[in-house]
C-alpha positions as CSV (number, residue, x, y, z in Angstrom):
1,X,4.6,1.5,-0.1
2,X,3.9,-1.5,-2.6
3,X,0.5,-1.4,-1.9
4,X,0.0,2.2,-1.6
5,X,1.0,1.9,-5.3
6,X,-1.9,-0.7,-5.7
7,X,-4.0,1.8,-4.2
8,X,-3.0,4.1,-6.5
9,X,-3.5,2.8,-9.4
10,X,-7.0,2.5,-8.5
11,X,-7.7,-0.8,-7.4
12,X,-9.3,-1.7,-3.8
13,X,-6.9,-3.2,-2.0
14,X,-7.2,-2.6,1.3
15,X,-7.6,-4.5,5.4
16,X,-11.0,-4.6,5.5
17,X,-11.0,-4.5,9.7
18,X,-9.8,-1.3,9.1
19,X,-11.5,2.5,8.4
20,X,-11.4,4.5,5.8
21,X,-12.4,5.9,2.2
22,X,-12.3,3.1,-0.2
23,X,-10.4,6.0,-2.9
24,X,-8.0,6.5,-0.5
25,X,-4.1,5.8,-0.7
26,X,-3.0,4.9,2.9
27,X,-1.4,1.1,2.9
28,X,-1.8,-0.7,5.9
29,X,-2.9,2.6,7.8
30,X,-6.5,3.8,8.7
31,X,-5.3,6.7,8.3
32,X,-3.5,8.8,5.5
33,X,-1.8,11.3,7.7
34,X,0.3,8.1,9.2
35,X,1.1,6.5,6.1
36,X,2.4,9.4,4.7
37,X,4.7,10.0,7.9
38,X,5.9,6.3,6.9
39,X,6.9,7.2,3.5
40,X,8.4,10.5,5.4
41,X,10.8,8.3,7.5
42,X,11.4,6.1,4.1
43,X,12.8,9.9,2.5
44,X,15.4,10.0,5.7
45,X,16.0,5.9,5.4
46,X,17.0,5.1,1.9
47,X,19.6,7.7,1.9
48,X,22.0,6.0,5.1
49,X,21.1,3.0,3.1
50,X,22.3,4.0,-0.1
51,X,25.8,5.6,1.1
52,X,26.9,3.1,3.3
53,X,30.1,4.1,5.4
54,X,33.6,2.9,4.0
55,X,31.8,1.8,0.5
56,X,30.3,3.3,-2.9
57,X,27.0,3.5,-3.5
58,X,27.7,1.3,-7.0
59,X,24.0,0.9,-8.1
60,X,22.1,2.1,-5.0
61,X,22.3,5.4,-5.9
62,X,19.9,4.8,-8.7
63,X,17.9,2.8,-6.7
64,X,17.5,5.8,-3.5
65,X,16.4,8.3,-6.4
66,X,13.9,5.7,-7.6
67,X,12.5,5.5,-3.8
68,X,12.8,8.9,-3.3
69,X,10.2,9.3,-6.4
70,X,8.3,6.5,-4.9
71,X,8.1,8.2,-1.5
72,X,6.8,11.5,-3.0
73,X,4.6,10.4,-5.0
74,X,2.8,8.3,-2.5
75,X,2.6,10.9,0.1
76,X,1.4,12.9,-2.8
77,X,-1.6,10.4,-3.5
78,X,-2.3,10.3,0.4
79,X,-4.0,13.3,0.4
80,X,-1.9,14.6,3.3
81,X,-1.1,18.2,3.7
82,X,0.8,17.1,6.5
83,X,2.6,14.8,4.4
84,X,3.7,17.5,2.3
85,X,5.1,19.0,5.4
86,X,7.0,16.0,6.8
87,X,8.2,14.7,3.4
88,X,10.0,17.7,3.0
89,X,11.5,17.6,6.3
90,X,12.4,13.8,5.6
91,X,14.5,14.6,2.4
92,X,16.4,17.3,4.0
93,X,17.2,15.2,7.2
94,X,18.2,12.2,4.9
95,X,20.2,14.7,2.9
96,X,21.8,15.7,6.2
97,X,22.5,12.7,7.7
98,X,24.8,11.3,4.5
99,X,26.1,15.1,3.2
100,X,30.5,13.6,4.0
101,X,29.5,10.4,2.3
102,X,27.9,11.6,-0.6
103,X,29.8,14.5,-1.1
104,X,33.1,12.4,-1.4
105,X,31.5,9.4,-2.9
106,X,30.0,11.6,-5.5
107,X,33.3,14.4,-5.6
108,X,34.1,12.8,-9.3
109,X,31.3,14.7,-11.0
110,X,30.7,18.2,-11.0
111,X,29.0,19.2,-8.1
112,X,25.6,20.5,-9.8
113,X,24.9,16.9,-11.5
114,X,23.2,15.1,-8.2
115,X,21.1,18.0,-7.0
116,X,19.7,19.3,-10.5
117,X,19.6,15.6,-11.4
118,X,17.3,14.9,-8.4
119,X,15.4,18.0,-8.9
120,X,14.3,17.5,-12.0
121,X,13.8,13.5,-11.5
122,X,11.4,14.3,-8.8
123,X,9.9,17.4,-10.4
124,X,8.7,15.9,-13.8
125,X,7.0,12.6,-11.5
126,X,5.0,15.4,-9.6
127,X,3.8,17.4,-12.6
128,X,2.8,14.3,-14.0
129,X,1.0,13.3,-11.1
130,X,-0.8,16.8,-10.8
131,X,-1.7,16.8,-14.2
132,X,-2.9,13.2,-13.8
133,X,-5.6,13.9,-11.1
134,X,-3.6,11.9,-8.7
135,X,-1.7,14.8,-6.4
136,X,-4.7,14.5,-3.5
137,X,-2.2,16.4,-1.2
138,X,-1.8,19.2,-3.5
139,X,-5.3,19.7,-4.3
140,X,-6.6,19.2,-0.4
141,X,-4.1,22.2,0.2
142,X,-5.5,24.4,-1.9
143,X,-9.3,23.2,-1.5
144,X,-9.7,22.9,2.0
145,X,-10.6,26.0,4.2
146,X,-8.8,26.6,6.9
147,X,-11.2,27.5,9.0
148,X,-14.0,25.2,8.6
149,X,-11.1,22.1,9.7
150,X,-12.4,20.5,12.5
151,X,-8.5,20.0,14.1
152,X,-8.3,24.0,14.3
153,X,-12.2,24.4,15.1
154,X,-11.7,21.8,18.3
155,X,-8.7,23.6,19.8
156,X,-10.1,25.6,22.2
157,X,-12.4,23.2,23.2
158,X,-9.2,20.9,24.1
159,X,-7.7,23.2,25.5
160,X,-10.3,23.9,28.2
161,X,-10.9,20.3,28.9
162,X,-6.9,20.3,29.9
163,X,-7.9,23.1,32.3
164,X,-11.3,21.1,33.4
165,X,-9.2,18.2,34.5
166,X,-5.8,19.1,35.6
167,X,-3.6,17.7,37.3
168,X,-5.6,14.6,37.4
169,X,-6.1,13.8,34.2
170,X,-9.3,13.1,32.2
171,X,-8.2,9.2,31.9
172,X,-6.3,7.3,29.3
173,X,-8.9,5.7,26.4
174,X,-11.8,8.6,27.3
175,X,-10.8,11.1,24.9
176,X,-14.5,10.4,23.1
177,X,-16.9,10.7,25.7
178,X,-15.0,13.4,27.7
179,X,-15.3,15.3,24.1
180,X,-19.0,14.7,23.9
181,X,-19.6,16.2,27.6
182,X,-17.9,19.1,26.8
183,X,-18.6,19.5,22.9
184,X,-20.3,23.2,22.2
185,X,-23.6,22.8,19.4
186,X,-21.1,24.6,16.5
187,X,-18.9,21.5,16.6
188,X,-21.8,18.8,16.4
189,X,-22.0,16.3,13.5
190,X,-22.8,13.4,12.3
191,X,-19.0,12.1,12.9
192,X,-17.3,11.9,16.0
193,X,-14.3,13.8,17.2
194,X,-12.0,10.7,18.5
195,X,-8.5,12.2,19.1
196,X,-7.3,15.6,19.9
197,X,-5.2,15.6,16.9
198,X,-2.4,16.8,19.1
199,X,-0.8,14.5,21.0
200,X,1.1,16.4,23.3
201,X,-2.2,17.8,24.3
202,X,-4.0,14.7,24.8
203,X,-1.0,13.1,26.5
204,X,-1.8,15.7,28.7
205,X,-5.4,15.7,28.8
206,X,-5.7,12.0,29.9
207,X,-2.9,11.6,32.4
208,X,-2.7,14.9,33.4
209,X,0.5,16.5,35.6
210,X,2.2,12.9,35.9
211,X,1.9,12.2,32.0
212,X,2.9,15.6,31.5
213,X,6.1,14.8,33.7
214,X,6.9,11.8,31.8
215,X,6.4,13.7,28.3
216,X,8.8,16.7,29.3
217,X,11.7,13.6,30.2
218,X,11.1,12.1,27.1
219,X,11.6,14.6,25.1
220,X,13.9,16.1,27.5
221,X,16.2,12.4,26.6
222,X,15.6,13.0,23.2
223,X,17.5,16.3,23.5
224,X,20.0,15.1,25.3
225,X,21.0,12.5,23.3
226,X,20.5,14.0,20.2
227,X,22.9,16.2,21.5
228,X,25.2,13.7,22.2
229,X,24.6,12.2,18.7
230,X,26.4,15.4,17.2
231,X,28.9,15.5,19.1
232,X,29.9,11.8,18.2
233,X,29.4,12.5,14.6
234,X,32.0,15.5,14.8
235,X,34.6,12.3,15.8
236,X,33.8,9.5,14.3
237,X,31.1,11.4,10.9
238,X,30.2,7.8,9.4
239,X,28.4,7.0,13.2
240,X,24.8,7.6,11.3
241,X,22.5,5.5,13.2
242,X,22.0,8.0,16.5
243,X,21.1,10.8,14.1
244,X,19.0,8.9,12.1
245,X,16.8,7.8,15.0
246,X,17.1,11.2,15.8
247,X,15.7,11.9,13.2
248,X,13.1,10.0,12.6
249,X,11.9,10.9,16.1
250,X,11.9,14.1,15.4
251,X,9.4,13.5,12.5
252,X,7.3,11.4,14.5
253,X,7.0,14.7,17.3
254,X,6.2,17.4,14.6
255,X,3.6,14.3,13.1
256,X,2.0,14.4,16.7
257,X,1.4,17.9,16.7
258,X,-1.5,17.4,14.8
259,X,-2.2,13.9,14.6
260,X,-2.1,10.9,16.8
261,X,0.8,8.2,14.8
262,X,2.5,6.7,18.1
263,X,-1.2,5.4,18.7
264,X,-0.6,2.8,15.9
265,X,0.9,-0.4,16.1
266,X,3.2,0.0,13.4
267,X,4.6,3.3,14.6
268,X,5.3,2.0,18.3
269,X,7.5,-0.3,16.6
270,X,9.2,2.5,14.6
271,X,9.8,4.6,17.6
272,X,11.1,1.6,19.5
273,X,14.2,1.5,16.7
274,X,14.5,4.6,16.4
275,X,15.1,4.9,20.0
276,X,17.4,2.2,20.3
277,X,19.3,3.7,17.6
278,X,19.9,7.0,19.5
279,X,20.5,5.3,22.6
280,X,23.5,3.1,21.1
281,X,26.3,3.7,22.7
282,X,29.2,7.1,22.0
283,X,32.2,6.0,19.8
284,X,35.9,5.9,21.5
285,X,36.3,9.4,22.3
286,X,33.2,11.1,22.0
């Protein structure tokens, strides 16, 4: 996030072995739509860090609505529409995930002082960032056509190529030269297509019916214990870190509907803990 604010603030500070515009706001990432997932999972972090079970908040309640600014305004600057998308879903899941704690931490003051308080925090940081030039996600959303984006535009091309190869599997790493076989003349350019922009799909695409097996049981164990998760809540409710890898999981899957983030180093090692968080063990008498 610290150098996304760099970034933003309009100087070039980026990895220069990787991709990407030299205007654009994406920290470590190559690409935007993964950094703003990042700050997504930040929105459903700094909550379970700021309400810690069995103790206040004390002074890192000021310092979670400061993040929570931070977060939004970088996935503003990404450019993501996606981002828009997931950072919503990442404040109501962080919201979620600490409601008992904050709602008796917080019982002292009248119950319309924290969410009007946020609200308008966060809402006078965007304005200014729109009327600064610097909400990219904002004006993306209402600038690009829906149907000239090359995600939608690819689909059925995808789609067919899962048909083509099934139940073998096209063959992990491929995904660009099995695109340019089958690539119609409406979707040439000087750019190349290098994911599907759906994982799920191209999970599917490369390793065919076995990958496809081993996606279904992954996300068939992510049910499951997400399942379990609530039911260990409803005993012991300050037993956060299941849900929150839940959670963040969760983000990650509606991320890979159209993109590719589990392809990246840095979100492997997100999924990793997040996993391990949901697969800790169930409290005494869940």
């Amino acid at each position: 996030m610290l150098i996304g604010l760099v970034q933003f603030s309009g100087v070039d500070f980026r990895n220069p072995l990787l991709n990407g515009d030299e205007r654009q706001v994406s920290g470590l990432f190559a690409n935007r739509n993964h950094f703003a997932l990042f700050m997504a999972m930040g929105c459903v972090m700094a909550p379970v860090w700021a309400f810690p079970p069995n103790h206040r908040s004390g002074w890192r309640l000021p310092v979670l609505l400061g993040l929570l600014v931070l977060f939004l305004l970088m996935i503003l600057a990404t450019g993501s529409r996606a981002g828009l998308v997931l950072g919503g879903v990442g404040l109501v899941l962080g919201g979620m995930l600490v409601w008992p704690r904050m709602r008796r931490q917080l019982s002292r003051y009248p119950r319309w002082v924290l969410p009007l308080g946020g609200v308008l925090l966060m809402a006078g940081f965007v304005a200014t960032s729109v009327v600064a030039g610097r909400a990219a996600s904002i004006d993306r959303l209402f600038a690009m056509d829906q149907a000239q984006d090359m995600r939608t535009r690819a689909l059925p091309t995808v789609l067919g190529m899962i048909g083509t190869y099934f139940p073998v599997g096209s063959g992990f790493g491929g995904f660009d030269p099995i695109f340019r076989i089958n690539e119609p003349f409406d979707l040439l350019k000087t750019t190349y297509f290098n994911h599907a922009h759906n994982d799920f799909l191209e999970i599917v695409l490369d390793g065919g019916l076995p990958a496809a097996l081993l996606l279904a049981g992954a996300l068939a164990w992510w049910g499951y214990a997400s399942f379990r998760a609530v039911r260990s809540t409803l005993v012991a409710p300050d037993d956060v870190p299941p849900l929150l890898g839940s959670a963040l999981l969760l983000l990650l899957c509606i991320a890979s509907l159209f993109d590719y983030p589990a392809r990246t180093p840095m979100m492997m090692a997100m999924t990793i803990i997040a996993a391990i968080w949901l697969a800790q063990p169930r409290k005494e008498g869940a």
